[in-house]
N, C-alpha and C positions, 0 to 999 in steps of 0.2 A: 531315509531321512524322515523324523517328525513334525510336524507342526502341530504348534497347539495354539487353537483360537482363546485366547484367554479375553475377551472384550468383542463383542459381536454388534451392536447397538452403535450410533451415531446423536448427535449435539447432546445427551446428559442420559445416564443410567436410569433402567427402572430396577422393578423387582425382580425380573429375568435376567437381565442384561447387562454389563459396563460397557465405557465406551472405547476407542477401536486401541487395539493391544496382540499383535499375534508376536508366536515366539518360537525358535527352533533353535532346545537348547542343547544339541550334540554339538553346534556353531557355535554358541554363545549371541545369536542373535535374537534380536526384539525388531518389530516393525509397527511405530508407531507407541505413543506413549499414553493413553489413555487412562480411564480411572481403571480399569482392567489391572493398570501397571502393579499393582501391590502383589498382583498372582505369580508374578517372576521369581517372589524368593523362594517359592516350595518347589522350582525347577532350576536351579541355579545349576550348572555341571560345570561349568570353565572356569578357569581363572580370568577371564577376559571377557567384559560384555559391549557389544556396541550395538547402537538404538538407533536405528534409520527412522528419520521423522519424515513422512507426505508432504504437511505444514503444518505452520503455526497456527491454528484452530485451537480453542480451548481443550475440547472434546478428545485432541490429539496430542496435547503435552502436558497436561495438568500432570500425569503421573510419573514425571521427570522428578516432580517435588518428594514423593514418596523413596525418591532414589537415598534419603537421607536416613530414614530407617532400617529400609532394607538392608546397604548396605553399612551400617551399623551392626547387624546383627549377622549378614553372612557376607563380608568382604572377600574382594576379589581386586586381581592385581592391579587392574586397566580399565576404565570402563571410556568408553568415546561414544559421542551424539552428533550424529552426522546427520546435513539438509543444506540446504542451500543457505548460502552465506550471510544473504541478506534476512531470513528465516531465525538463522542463529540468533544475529543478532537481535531484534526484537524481542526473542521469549529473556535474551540475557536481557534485556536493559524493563524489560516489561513484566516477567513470571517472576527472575529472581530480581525484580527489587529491592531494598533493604525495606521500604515499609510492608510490601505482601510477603515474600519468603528473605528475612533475613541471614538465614544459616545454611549456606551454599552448599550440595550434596559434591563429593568430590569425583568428578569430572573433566575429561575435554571436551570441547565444540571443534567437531571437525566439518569443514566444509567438504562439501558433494566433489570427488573426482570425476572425473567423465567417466572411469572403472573404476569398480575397489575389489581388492582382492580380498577372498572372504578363507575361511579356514576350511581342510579337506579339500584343498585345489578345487575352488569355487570361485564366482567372481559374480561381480552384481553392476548392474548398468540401469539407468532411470530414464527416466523419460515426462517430459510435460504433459499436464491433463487442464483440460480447461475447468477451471473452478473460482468464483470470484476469490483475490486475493493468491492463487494459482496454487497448484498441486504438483507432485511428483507423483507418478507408478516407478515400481522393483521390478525387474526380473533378475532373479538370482537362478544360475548355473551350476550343477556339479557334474563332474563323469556319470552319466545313466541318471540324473535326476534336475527338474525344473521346474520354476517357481513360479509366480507373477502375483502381487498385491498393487490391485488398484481400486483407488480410495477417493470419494468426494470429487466426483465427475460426471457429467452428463454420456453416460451410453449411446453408440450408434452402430449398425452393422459394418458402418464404411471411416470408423471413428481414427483419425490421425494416428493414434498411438498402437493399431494392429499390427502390424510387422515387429513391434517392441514384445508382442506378446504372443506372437505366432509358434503353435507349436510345444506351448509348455506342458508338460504334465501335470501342474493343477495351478488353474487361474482361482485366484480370490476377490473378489470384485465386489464392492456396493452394487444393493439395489435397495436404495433408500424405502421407495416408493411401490404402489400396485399399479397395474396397469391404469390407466383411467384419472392419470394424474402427471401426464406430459408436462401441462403448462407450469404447473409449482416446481417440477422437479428443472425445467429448463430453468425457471426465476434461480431456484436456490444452486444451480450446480451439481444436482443430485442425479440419480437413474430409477428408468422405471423398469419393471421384469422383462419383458417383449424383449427391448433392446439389448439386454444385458445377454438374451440367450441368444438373441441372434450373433452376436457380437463372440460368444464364443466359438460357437458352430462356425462362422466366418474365419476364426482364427485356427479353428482345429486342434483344440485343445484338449489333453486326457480327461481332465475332469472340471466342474465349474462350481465356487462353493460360495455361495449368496452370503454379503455379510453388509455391516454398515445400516441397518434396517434400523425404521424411522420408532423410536421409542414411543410415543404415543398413542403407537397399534398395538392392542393388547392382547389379538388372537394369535392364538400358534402356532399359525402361518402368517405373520404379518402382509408378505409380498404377492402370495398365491405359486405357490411350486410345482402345482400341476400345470401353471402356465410356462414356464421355464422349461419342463422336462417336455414338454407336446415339442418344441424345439431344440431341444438340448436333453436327450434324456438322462446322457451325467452329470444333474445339477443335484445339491444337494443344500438344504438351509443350515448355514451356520447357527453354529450355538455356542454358549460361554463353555469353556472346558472341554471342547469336541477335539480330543485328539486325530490325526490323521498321516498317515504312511503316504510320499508320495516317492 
């Protein structure tokens, strides 16, 4: 199975980075809607797309809007937008607007099952994350492969949502923040490196792939990776267009 981080960065793009957007498109899945999202037409493969939203953050659906070009220019049969229900409705009554986005991209709004079954006898199950205004993590399922994207939440080694993520073959996880910056990262909802690797190691996970990182850090390691791997030595920093085999 592939995935591709197409959007790695969190609250607004730089010159490295969009914001959060990953994609596995042998499924026809997308996780998350970022400005990232315009990267989905040059991996389009199904006739069927459907876009798992975290939440309704700007940062995380602005690129629902782009759904109108894209799929102008390479349609597909079905596309659906699944999150929580109360989630939906807000980006409908609030993104597409008639005075911000008048010309509606053609879409359903599907509300969150407790499972969804996903294509290639897969299935995907969420779970809450604390983050102001609240959050969803994925763990999606296949025979011999597992997933887990968790997005815009404070990290802990002993964090509620472990057992949702126990065990995956590769966790995708925010770590907004560098160590040395606990108390902004608790204010905002966010994580910092420490946590994030203990957190995996704690779950015993194949691999752990740092994403969500805070746009305003300009170095090339924005979170410190040697600090992650001294605890987790399968960690690795996300990047915009970093394919990956899991």
């Amino acid at each position: 199975m592939r995935l591709l981080l197409l959007g790695t960065t969190g609250y607004h793009p730089n010159d490295e980075r969009h914001t959060a957007c990953m994609m596995l498109p042998e499924v026809g899945i997308v996780l998350d809607a970022g400005t990232a999202m315009f990267r989905i037409e040059a991996h389009l493969a199904t006739d069927q797309l459907d876009i798992f939203l975290s939440h309704a953050h700007a940062d995380h659906i602005v690129g629902l809007t782009y759904l109108l070009g894209i799929l102008h220019r390479r349609p597909v049969a079905r596309v659906r937008v699944h999150g929580l229900a109360e989630k939906l409705l807000s980006i409908d009554e609030h993104l597409f607007a008639e005075a911000i986005f008048p010309v509606r991209p053609e879409f359903e709004w599907v509300p969150l099952a407790e499972e969804v079954t996903l294509a290639a006898d897969g299935r995907l199950t969420h779970f809450p994350l604390v983050h102001p205004g609240g959050s969803r993590g994925y763990r999606l399922d296949w025979p011999g492969h597992s997933l887990a994207y968790v997005t815009d939440t404070t990290a802990r080694p002993d964090a509620d949502y472990l057992e949702h993520i126990r065990g995956v073959d590769l966790l995708v996880h925010e770590c907004y923040f560098p160590d040395g910056n606990e108390e902004l990262a608790e204010l905002t909802g966010h994580s910092c490196t420490t946590p994030v690797a203990e957190l995996a190691r704690e779950a015993k996970v194949g691999r752990l792939v740092l994403v969500h990182m805070d746009p305003s850090a300009q170095a090339a390691d924005p979170v410190g990776l040697e600090t992650a791997r001294a605890i987790f030595p399968e960690t690795i920093l996300g990047s915009d267009q970093l394919e990956l085999e899991f």
